[in-house]
N, C-alpha and C positions, 0 to 999 in steps of 0.2 A: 461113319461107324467109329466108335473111342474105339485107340488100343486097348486091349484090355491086360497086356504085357506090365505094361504102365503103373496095373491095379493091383498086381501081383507083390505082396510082400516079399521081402529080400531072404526073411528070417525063416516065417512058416510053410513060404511056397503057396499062398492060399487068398483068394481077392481079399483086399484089406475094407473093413466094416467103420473101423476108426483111425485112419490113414494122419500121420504126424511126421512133419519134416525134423529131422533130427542135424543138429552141427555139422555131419558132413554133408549135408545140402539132398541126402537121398530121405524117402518115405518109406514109413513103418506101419505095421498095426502096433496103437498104443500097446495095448497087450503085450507083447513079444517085443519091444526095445526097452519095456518098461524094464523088464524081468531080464534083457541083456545086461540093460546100465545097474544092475542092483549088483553085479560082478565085476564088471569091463567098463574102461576106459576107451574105448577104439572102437571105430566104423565096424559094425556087423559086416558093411559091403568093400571095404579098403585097407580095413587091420590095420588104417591112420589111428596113432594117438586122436581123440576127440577135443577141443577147445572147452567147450561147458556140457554138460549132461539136458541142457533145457529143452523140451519139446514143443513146437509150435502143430496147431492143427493146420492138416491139409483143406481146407473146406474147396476147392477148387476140383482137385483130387476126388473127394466125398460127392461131390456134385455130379460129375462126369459117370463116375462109377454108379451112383443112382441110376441118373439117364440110361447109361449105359443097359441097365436092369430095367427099364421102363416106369420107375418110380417118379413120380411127380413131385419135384422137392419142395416146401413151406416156400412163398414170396414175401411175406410180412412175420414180424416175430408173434403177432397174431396167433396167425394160421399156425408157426410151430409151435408156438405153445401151446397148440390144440392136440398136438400129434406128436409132441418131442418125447421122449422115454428117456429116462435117465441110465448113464450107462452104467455096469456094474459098482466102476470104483466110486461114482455119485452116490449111489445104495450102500457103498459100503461106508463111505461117511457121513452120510444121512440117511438113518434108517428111514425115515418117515420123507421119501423124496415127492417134491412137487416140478409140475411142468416148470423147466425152464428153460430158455433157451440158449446156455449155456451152465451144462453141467461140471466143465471142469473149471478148474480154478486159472487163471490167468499164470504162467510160467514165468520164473523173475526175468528180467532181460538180460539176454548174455552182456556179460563183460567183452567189450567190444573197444577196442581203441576209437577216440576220436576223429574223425574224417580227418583235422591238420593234421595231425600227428601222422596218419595215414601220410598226407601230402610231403609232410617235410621229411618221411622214411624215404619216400619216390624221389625228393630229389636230392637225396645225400650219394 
């Protein structure tokens, strides 16, 4: 049995539909961190300053919580293209939306120090 604690958004209290890991390492429904970060700087769940605003998707997360509901998820981009829905913000920037299987846009990559630089921080 998934926890289904796990599935629970931080922000709305409510299972997350489009679950996104955000800079401090916790998961959101896109909806509801979207509309955090459009004010704040800082972890909904830590009141940490946040490093970058970027959101990455939970598909792991989105998986389990499927299962967990008894949903059969797509195995081939095939099959989701058969059955994928574009989600609101897709519709809002394409009125005329078609199946894809990747409706949001790719998030730039955080600014992230180099792994040496990492290394030669460790051993100063």
């Amino acid at each position: 049995m998934v926890d289904m604690a796990a599935a629970i958004c931080p922000i709305t209290q409510e299972v997350m539909e489009d679950p996104v890991v955000c800079a401090d390492g916790h998961s959101y429904e896109r909806s509801a961190i979207e509309k955090w970060l459009q004010t704040k700087s800082t972890s909904p769940s830590t009141n940490a300053p946040l490093l970058h605003k970027n959101l990455v998707p939970n598909h792991a997360l989105r998986n389990l919580i499927a299962e967990a509901r008894g949903v059969r998820r797509p195995i081939t981009i095939e099959q989701h293209a058969l059955v994928a829905t574009p989600c609101a913000r897709a519709r809002t920037l394409n009125p005329n939306p078609h199946p894809h299987p990747h409706p949001h846009p790719p998030p730039n990559p955080p600014d992230f120090p180099t792994l040496l630089t990492l290394l030669a921080l460790l051993d100063s």
